[in-house]
C-alpha positions in Angstrom: 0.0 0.0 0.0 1.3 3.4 -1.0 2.2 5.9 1.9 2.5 3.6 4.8 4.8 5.5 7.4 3.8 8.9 6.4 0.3 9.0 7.2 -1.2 5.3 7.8 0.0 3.5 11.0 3.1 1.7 11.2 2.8 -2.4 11.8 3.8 -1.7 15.4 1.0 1.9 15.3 -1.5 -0.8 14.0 -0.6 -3.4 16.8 -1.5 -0.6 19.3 -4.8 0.3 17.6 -6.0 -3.1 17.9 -4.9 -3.1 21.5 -7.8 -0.4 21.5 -10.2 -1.0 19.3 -10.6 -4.6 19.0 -12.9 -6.8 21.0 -11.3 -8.1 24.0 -9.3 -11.2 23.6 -7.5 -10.3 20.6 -7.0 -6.8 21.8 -5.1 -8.6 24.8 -3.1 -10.6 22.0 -2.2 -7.4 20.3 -1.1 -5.2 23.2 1.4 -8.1 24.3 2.7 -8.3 20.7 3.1 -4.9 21.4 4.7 -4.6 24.3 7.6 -6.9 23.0 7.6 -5.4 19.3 8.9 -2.0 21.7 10.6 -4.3 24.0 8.5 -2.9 27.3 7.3 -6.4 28.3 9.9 -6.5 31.2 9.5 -3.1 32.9 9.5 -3.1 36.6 6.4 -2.0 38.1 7.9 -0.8 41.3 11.2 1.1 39.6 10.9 4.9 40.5 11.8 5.0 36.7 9.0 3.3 35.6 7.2 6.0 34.0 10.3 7.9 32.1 11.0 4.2 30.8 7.9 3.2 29.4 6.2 6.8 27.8 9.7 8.2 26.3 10.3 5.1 24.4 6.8 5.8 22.8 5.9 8.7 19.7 3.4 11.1 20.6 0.3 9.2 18.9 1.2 6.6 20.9 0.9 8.2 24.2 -2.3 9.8 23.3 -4.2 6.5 22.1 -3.1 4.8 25.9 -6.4 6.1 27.4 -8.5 4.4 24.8 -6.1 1.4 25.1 -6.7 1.3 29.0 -10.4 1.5 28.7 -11.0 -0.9 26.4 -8.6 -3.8 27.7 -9.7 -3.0 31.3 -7.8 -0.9 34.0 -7.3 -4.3 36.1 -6.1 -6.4 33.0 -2.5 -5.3 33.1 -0.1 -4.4 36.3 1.4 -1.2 33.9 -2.0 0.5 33.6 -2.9 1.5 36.9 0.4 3.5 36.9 -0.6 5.4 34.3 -3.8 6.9 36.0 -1.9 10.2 36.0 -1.4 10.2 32.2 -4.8 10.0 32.2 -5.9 12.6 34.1 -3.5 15.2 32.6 -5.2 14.4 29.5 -8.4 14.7 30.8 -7.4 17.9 32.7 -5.9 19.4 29.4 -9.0 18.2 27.5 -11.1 20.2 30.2 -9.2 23.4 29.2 -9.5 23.2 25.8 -13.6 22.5 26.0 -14.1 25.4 28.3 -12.0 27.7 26.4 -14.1 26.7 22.9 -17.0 27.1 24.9 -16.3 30.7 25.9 -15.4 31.5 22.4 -18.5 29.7 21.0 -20.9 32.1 23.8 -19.0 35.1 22.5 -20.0 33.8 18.9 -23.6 33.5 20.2 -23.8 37.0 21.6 -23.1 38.8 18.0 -25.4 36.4 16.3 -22.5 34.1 14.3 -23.4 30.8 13.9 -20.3 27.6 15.4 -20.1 24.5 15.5 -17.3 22.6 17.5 -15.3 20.3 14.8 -12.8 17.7 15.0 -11.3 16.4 18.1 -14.0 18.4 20.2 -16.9 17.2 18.1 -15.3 13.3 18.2 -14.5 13.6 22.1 -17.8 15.1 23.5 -19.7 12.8 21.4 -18.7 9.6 20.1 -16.3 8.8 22.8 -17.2 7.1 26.2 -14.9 10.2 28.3 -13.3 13.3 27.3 -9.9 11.5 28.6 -10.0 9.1 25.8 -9.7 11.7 23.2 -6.5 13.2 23.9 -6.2 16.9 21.9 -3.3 19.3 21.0 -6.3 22.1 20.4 -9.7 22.8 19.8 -11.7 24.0 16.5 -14.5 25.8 15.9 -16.1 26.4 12.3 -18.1 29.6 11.2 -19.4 30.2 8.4 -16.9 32.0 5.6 -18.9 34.9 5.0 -17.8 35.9 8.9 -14.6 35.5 8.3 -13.3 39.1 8.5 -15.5 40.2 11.4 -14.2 37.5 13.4 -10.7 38.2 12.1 -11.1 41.7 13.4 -12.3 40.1 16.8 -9.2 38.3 17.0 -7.2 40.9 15.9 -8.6 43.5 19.0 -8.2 40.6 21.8 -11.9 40.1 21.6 -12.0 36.7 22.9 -9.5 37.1 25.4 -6.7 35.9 23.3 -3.1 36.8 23.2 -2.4 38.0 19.7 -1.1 35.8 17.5 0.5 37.7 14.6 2.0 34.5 12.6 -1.5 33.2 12.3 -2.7 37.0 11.5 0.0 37.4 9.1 -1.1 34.1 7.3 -4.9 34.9 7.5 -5.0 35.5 3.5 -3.6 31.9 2.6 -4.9 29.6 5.5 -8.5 28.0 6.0 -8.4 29.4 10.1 -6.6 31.7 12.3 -5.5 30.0 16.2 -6.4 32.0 19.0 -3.8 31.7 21.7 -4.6 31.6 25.6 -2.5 30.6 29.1 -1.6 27.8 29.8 -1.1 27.0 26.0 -4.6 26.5 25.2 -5.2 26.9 21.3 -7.9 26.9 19.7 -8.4 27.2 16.4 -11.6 29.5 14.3 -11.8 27.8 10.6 -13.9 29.2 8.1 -13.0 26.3 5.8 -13.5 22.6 6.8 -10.2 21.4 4.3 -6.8 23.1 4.5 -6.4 23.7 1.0 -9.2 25.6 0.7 -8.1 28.9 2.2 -10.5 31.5 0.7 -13.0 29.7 -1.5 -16.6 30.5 -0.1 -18.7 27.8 -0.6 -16.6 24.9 -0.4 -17.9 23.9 3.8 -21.8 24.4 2.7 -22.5 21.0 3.1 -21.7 20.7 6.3 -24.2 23.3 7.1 -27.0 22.5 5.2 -27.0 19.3 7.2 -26.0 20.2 10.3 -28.3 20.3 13.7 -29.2 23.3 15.5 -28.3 23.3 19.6 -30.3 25.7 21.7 -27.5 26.5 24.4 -28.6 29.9 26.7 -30.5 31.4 24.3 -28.2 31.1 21.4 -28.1 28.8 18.3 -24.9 26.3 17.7 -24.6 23.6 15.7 -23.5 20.1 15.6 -22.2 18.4 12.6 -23.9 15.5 11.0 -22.8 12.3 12.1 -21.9 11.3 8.3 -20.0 14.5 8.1 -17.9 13.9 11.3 -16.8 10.6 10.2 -16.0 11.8 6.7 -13.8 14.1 7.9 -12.2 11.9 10.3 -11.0 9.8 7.8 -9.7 13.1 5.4 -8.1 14.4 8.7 -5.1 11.8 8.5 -4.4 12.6 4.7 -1.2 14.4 5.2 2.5 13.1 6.2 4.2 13.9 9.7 7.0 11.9 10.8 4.6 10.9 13.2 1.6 9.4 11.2 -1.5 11.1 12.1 -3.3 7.7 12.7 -5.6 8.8 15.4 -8.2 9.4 12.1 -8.6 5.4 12.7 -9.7 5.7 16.1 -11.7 8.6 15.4 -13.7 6.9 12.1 -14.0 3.2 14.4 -15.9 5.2 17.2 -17.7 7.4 15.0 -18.5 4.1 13.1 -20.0 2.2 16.3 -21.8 4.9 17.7 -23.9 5.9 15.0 -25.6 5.2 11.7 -23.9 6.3 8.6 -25.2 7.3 5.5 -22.8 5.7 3.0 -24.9 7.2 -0.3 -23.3 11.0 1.2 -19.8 9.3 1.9 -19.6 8.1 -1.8 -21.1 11.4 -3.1 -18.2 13.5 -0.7 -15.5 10.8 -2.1 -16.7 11.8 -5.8 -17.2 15.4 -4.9 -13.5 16.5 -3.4 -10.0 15.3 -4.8 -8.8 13.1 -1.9 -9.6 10.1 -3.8 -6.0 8.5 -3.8 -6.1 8.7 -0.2 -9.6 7.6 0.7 -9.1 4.4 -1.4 -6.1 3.2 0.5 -7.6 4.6 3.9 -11.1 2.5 3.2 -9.0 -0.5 1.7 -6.6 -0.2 5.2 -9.7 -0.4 7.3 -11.2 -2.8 5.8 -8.3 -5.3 5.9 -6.8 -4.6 9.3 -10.1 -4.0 11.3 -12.2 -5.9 9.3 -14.8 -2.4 9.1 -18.8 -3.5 8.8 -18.7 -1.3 5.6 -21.9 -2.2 2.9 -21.3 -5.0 0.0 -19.4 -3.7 -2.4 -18.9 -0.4 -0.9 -14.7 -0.2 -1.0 -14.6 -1.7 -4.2 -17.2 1.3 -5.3 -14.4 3.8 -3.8 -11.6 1.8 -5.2 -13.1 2.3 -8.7 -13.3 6.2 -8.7 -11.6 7.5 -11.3 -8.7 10.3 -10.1 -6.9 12.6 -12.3 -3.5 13.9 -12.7 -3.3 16.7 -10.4 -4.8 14.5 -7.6 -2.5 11.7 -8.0 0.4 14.4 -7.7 -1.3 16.1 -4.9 -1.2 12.9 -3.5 2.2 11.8 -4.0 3.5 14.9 -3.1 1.9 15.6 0.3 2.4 11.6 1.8 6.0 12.1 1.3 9.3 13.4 3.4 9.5 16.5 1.8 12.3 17.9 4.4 14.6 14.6 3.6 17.6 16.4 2.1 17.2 19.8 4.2 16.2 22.9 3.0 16.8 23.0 -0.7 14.5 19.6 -0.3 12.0 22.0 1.4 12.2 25.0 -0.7 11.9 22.3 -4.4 9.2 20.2 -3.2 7.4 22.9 -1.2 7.0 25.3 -4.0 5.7 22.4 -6.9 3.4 21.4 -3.8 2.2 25.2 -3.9 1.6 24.7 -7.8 -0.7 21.6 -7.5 -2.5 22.9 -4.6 -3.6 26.1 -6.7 -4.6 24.2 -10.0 -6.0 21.7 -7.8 -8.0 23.5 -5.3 -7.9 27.3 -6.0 -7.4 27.5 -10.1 -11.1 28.9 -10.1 -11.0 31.3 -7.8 -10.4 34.8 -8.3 -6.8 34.5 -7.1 -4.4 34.1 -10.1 -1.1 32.2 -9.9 1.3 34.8 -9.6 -0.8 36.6 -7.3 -1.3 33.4 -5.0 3.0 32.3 -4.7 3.7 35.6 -4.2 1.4 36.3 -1.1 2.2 32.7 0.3 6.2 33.3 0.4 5.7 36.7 1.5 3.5 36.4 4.4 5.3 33.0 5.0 8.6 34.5 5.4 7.2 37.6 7.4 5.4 35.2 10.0 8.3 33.6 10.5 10.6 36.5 11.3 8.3 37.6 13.0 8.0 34.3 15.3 11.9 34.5 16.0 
């Protein structure tokens, strides 16, 4: 399969999702595979070193799918876990801060009559997940709709929402899909006016999430939740780009969506034809279905697999699932700027931004938000 590594879970990644998805006795099987595949089997318990030992030999992703892991093997079922109680809580904790903190935002939002709705890890956490601990999150997002982009860009810019002010993200306003509003204690979270990246300023690209969306009477005011089909759609595009540390929390995130609710696999297929993530959605619904066996329809990956992609998307594809810092920053600055080609024929070539127009602001602000964060 194409791009394992760079944004689908390693063989040992995969072990550890099993540990936490799977039913119980082969979710046993596959956290002590995993345990010896990292060679943790033979921690002491009872070594003041314990901790320090077991999390720093583990990526980031790792650590964060633990809860889940925990939860769904059984707190009892394994000496290490009751040890790790405190890892836990600090995600819970950190979890906490983030939800208030988009809640604040989202009851200023309410108060000048601007329609939110929580997205992403929020949206997954609060409701298709059994605790807000077993969501770990690095920040929350909110989505408005785009025609309030500027006023809330405004907000931000005057410290509106009690935020710090954040000039990289303010600086990059014109070629970004969100601006991140910055609080103590490291609490980010993040306003999007676009539900995709790559589709910085195009207006009516994240309508369908609101034309099916369910309105939330909270305190008077109107939010929104996204449709269930929706959330786990997105779930699965969220992993579609390479990190040295694959994103594979999207599998998590589409299993528990998955169970908890009922899908409407007609609007996933229409989505899949719709936006040109093909390449990626075939190998993410062929990886699911062969490593966690998913309860898709008949026929229904093969219909995926059978979408026909073009040019740009295959290149877009290639050329976001790979390394493109391997040889430093000539490497970078090659592969960076053709990536800034396809993205604009792929995803902004109709818009009223032309080429030249759209490099030149991207380097420019780029370059200035980064002088500026030094």
């Amino acid at each position: 399969m194409r791009g394992i590594g760079g944004h689908f879970p390693t063989e040992i990644q995969t072990l550890l999702l099993k540990s936490a998805l799977n039913e119980n006795n082969k979710a046993h099987v596959s956290f002590s595979k995993w345990l010896v595949r990292k060679n943790l089997e033979a921690l002491n318990p009872d070594s003041p070193t314990f901790l320090s030992d077991f999390m720093d030999s583990l990526d980031l992703g790792s650590q964060r799918l633990l809860p889940l892991v925990i939860q769904n093997l059984g707190e009892n079922s394994h000496p290490y876990f009751k040890l790790l109680r405190g890892i836990r809580k600090n995600f819970w904790v950190r979890n906490k801060q983030i939800e208030y903190r988009a809640g604040q935002i989202q009851k200023s939002l309410t108060l000048l009559k601007i329609p939110s709705m929580k997205i992403k890890g929020l949206d997954y956490a609060q409701n298709y997940y059994d605790s807000m601990a077993l969501r770990p999150m690095n920040d929350g997002d909110i989505l408005i709709p785009f025609n309030y982009r500027e006023k809330v860009v405004k907000l931000m810019e005057q410290g509106y929402f009690g935020n710090k002010q954040n000039t990289f993200s303010l600086k990059m306003k014109d070629n970004t899909h969100a601006v991140h509003l910055e609080f103590e204690a490291g609490i980010d979270i993040g306003l999007h006016w676009n539900i995709f990246a790559e589709y910085s300023n195009k207006i009516n690209v994240s309508d369908f999430i609101w034309e099916k969306a369910r309105k939330e009477e909270h305190n008077g005011g109107v939010m929104y939740k996204m449709h269930d089909t929706h959330a786990f759609f997105l779930s699965i595009i969220h992993g579609r780009n390479f990190d040295l540390v694959p994103p594979f929390r999207w599998v998590a995130d589409a299993h528990k969506i998955r169970q908890k609710t009922e899908i409407d696999w007609e609007e996933v297929y229409t989505l899949a034809r719709k936006f040109p993530y093909k390449p990626f959605l075939k190998d993410s619904f062929t990886y699911l279905d062969n490593v966690f066996h998913a309860d898709f329809p008949p026929g229904f990956v093969s219909k995926i697999n059978n979408l026909k992609t073009t040019h740009l998307e295959n290149a877009y594809y290639r050329n976001t699932t790979r390394n493109i810092r391997n040889f430093g920053f000539i490497s970078l600055a090659w592969y960076g700027t053709i990536r800034r080609f396809i993205h604009y024929f792929l995803f902004l070539r109709e818009s009223d931004t032309s080429l030249f127009k759209y490099l030149t602001s991207w380097y420019y602000n780029r370059i200035q938000g980064e002088l500026i964060k030094d």
